[in-house]
VEXVEXRO-133854 format. One record per residue (C-alpha): residue number from 1; x, y, z; residue in one letter. Coordinates in steps of 0.2 Angstrom, whole numbers. Layout:
<rec NUM,<X,Y,Z>,'A'>
...
This chain:
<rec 1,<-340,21,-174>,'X'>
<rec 2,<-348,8,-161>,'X'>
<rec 3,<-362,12,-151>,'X'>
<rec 4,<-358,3,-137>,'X'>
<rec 5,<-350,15,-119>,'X'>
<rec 6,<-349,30,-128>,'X'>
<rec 7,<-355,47,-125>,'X'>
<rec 8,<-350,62,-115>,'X'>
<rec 9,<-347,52,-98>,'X'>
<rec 10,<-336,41,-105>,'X'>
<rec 11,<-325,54,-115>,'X'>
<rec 12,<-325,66,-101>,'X'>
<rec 13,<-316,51,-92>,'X'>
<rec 14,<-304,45,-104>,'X'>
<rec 15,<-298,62,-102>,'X'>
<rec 16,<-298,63,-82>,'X'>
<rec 17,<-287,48,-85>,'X'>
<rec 18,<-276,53,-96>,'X'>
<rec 19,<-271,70,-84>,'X'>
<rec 20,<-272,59,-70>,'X'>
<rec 21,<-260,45,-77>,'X'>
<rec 22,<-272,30,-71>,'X'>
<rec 23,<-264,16,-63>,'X'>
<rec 24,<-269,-2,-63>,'X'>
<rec 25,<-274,-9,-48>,'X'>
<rec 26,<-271,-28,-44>,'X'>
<rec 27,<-288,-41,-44>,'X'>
<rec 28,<-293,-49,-31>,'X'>
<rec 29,<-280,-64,-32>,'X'>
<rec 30,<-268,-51,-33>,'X'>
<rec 31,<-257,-48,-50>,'X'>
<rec 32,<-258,-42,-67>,'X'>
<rec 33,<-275,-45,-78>,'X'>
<rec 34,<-270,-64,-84>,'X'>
<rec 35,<-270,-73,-102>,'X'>
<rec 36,<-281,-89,-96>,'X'>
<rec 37,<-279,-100,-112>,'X'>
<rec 38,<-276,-100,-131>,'X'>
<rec 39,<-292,-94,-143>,'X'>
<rec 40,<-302,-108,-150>,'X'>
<rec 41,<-292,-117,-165>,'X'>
<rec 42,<-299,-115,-183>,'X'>
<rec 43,<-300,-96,-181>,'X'>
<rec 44,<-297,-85,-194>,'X'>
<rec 45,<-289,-66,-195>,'X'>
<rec 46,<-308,-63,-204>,'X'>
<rec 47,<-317,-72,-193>,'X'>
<rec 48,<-329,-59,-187>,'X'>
<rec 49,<-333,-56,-205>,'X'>
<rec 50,<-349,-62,-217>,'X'>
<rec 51,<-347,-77,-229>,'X'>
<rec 52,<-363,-83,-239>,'X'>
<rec 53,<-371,-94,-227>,'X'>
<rec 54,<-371,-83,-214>,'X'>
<rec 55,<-377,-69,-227>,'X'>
<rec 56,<-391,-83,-234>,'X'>
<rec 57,<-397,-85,-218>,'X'>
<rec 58,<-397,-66,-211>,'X'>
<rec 59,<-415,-64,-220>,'X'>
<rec 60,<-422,-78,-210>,'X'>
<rec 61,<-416,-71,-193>,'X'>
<rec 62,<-431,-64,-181>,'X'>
<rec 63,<-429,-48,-171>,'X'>
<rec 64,<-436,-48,-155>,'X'>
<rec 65,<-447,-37,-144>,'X'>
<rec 66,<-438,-23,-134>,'X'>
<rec 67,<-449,-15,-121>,'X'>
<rec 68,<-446,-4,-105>,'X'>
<rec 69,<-440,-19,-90>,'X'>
<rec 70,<-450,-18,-76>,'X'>
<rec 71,<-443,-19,-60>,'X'>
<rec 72,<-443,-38,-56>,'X'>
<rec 73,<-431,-48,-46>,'X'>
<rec 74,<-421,-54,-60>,'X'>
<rec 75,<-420,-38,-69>,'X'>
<rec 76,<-414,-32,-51>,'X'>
<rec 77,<-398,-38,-53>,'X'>
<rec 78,<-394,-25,-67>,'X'>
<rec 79,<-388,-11,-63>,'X'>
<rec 80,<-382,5,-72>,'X'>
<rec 81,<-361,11,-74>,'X'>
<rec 82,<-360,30,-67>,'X'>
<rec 83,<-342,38,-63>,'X'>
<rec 84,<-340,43,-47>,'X'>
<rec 85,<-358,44,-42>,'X'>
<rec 86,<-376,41,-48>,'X'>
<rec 87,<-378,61,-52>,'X'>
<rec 88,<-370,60,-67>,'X'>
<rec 89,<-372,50,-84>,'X'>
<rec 90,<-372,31,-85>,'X'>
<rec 91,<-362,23,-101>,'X'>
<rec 92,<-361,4,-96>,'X'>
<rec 93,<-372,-9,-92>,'X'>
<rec 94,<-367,-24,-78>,'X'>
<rec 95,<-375,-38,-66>,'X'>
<rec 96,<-373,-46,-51>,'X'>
<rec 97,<-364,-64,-54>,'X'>
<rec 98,<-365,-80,-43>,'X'>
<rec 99,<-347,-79,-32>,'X'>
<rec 100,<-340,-85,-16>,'X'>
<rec 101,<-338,-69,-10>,'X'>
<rec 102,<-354,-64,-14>,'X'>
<rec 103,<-348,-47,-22>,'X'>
<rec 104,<-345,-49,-41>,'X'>
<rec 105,<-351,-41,-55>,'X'>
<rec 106,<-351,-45,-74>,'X'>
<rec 107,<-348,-34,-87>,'X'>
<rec 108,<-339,-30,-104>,'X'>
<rec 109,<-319,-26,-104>,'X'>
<rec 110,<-321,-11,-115>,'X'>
<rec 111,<-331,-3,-101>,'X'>
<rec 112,<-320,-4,-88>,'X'>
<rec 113,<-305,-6,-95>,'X'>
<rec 114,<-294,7,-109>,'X'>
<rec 115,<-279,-3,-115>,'X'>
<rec 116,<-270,14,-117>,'X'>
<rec 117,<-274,21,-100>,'X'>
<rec 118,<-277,7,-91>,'X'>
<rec 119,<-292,3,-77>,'X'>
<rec 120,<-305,15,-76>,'X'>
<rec 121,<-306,20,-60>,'X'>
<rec 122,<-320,30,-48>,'X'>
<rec 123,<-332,19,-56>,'X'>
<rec 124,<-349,14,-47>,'X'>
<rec 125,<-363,0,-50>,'X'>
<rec 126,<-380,6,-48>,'X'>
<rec 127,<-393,-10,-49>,'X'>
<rec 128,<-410,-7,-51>,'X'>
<rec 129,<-406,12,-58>,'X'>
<rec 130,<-425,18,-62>,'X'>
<rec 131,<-426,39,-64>,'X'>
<rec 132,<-414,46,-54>,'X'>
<rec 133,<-418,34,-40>,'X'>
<rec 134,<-408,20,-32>,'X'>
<rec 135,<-415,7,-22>,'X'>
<rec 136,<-401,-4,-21>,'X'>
<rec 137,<-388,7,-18>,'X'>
<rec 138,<-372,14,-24>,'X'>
<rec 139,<-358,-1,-24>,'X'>
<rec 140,<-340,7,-29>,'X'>
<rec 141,<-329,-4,-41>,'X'>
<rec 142,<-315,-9,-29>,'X'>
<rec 143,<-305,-23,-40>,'X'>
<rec 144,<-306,-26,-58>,'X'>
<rec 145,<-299,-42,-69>,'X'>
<rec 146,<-299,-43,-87>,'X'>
<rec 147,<-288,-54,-100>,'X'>
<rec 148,<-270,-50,-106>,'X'>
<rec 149,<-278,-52,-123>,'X'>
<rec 150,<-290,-38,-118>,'X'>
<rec 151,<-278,-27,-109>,'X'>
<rec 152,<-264,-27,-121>,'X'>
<rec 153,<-271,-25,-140>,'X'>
<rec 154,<-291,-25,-133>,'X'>
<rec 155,<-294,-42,-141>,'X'>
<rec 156,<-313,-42,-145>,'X'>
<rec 157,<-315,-61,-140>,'X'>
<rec 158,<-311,-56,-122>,'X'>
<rec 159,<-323,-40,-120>,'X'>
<rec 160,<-327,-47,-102>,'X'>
<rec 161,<-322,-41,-85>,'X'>
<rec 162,<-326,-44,-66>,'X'>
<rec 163,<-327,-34,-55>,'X'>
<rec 164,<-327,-32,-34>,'X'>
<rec 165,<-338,-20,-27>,'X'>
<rec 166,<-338,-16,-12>,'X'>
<rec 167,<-348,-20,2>,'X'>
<rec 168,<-361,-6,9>,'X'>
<rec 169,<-368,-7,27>,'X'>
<rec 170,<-358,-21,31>,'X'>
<rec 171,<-366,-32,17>,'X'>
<rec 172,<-363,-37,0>,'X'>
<rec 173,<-370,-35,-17>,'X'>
<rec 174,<-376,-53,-18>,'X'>
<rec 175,<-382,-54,1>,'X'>
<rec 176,<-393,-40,-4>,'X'>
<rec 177,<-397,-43,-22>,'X'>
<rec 178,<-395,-61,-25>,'X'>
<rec 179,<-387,-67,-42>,'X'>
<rec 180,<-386,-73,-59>,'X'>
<rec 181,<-374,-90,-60>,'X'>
<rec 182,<-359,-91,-73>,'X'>
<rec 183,<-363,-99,-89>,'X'>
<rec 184,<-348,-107,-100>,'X'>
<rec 185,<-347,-119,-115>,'X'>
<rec 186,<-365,-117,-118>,'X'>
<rec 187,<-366,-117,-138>,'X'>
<rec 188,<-372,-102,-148>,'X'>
<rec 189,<-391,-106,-150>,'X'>
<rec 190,<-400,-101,-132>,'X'>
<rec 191,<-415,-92,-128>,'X'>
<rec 192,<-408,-76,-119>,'X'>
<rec 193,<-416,-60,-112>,'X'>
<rec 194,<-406,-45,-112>,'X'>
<rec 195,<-407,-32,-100>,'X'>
<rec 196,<-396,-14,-99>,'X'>
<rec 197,<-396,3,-100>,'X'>
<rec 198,<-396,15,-114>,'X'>
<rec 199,<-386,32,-110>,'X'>
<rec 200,<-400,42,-119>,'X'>
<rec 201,<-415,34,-106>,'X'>
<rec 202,<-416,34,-86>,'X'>
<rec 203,<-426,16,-85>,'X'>
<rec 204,<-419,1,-94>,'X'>
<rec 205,<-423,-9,-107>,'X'>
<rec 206,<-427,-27,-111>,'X'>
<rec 207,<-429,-42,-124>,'X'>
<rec 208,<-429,-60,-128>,'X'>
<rec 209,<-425,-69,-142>,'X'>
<rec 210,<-412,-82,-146>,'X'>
<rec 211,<-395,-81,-150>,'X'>
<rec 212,<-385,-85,-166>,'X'>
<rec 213,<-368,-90,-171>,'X'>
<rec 214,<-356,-73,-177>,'X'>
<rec 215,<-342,-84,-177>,'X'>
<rec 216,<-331,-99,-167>,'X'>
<rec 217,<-329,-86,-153>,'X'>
<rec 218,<-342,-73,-153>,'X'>
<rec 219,<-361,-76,-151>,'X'>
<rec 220,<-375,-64,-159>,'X'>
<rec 221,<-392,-59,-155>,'X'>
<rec 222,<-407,-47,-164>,'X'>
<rec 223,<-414,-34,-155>,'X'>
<rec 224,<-418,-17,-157>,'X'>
<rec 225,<-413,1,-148>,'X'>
<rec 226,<-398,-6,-140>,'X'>
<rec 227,<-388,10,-141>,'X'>
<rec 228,<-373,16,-132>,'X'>
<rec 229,<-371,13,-114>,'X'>
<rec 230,<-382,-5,-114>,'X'>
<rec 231,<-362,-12,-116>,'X'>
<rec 232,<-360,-24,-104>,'X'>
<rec 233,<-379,-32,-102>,'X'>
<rec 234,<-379,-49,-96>,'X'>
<rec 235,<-388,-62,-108>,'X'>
<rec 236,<-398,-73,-97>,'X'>
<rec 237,<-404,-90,-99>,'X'>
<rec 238,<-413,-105,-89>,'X'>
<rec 239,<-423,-93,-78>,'X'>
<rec 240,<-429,-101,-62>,'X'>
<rec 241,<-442,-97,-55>,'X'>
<rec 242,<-440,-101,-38>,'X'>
<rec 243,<-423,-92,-35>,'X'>
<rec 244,<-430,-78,-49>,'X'>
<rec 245,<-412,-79,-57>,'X'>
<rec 246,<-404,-87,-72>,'X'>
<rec 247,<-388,-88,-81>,'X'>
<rec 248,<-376,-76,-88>,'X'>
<rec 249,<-369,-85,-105>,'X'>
<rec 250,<-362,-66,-113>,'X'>
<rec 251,<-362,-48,-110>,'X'>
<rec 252,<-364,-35,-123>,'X'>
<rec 253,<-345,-31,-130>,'X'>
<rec 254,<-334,-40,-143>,'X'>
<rec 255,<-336,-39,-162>,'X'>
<rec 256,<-337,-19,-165>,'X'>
<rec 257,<-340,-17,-145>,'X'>
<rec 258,<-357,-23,-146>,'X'>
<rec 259,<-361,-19,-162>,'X'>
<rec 260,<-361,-4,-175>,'X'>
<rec 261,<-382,-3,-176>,'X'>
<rec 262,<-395,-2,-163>,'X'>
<rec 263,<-403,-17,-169>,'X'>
<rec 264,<-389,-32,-169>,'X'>
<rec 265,<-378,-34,-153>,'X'>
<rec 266,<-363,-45,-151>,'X'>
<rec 267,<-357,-53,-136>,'X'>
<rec 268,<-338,-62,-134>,'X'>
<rec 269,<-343,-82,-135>,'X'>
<rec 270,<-341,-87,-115>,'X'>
<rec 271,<-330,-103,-115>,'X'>
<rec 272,<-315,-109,-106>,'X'>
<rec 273,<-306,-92,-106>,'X'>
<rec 274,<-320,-85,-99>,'X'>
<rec 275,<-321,-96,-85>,'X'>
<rec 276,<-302,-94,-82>,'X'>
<rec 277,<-301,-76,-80>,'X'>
<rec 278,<-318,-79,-65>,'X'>
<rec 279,<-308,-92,-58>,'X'>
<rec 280,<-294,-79,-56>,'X'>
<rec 281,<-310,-65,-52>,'X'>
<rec 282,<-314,-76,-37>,'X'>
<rec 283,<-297,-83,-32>,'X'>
């Protein structure tokens, strides 16, 4: 059992859907989710698993420092997944991401996405979600886009979505909020800070530390108390101080949805898939 987007708000949806009979809805270019490109060569059916020099060096890994995220500009951009509306429970995590029109957001496949039932809809983005409070507003998911490999046999190494949201008081997400850019093809050794929201806790969480190779296509980083419903939090690199934004380089999803433990969380390695299915996001 994964931890990652589970809990009572997500089951008592997968059933909602499944009376409902839940149709796709096209993304924003129109279509069916897309395949964007072959996985990486050199990838093996038990590529996910442990030899012994990942097992040597697991000892030696550091764990970092989680603490409640205070509510800064860059932590802004995070936002809790409610269904329907902020009264309920939350059970994913997403961010605002850099997009021409200005109304993206990141987050992992498996959280918007069943590939049984389909797209999950009523969904809404709450950034800046702090004790029943929310100072950003409520941004309802209007389109969503996730790979072929995800949608069709949920393909860990494409546990990535964008989403639209849509616009509120004639503005947008990023017009409001700013946002995080798009990193691709940046290795797997960065110094990250990871920011979401458990479903047990009303504030979020955060923590830094630097990531670590899983395998060819998925990226791992040490933290503790990343339960369910921090699935889909943006790991964020080359902060910049004048903008108060960074980088998204991975989202919490792939390998066992994020990860089996609270303390060791999984991300699907961002590289030229990634970048295909936002090109397709934003075309």
């Amino acid at each position: 059992m994964t931890k990652r987007g589970t809990g009572t708000a997500a089951a008592a949806l997968t059933v909602v859907l499944a009376a409902a009979g839940c149709t796709t809805a096209a993304g924003p270019g129109g279509g069916a989710p897309t395949v964007t490109s072959a996985p990486p060569t050199g990838v093996s059916a038990d590529s996910h698993g442990w030899n012994r020099q990942r097992l040597k060096g697991a000892a030696g890994r550091h764990t970092g420092v989680t603490r409640t995220a205070k509510p800064t500009v860059l932590n802004g951009l995070v936002g809790a997944v409610f269904t329907r509306n902020a009264d309920g429970d939350h059970f994913c995590t997403a961010s605002v991401v850099d997009s021409a029109g200005l109304n993206l957001i990141v987050t992992a496949a498996h959280c918007v996405w069943d590939p049984k039932l389909g797209r999950r809809s009523d969904l809404v983005f709450v950034p800046g979600y702090r004790n029943g409070d929310t100072p950003s507003g409520v941004w309802p998911l209007l389109a969503v886009t996730v790979d072929d490999g995800w949608s069709d046999h949920a393909d860990p190494d494409m546990d990535v979505a964008f989403a639209v949201v849509q616009a509120q008081n004639g503005r947008q997400v990023q017009q409001v909020l700013g946002a995080n850019r798009l990193g691709v093809n940046r290795g797997y050794r960065l110094p990250v800070k990871v920011t979401g929201y458990p479903s047990s806790s009303e504030v979020p969480i955060t923590c830094a530390n630097t990531t670590t190779q899983q395998s060819p296509t998925q990226v791992r980083i040490d933290c503790p108390d990343y339960t369910g419903g921090t699935s889909g939090s943006p790991w964020v690199t080359d902060f910049d101080p004048a903008t108060r934004t960074g980088t998204v380089v991975g989202v919490i999803g792939g390998y066992q949805e994020g990860g089996s433990t609270p303390g060791t969380s999984y991300s699907s390695y961002f590289g030229d898939r990634v970048q295909a299915l936002y090109d397709r996001a934003t075309g």
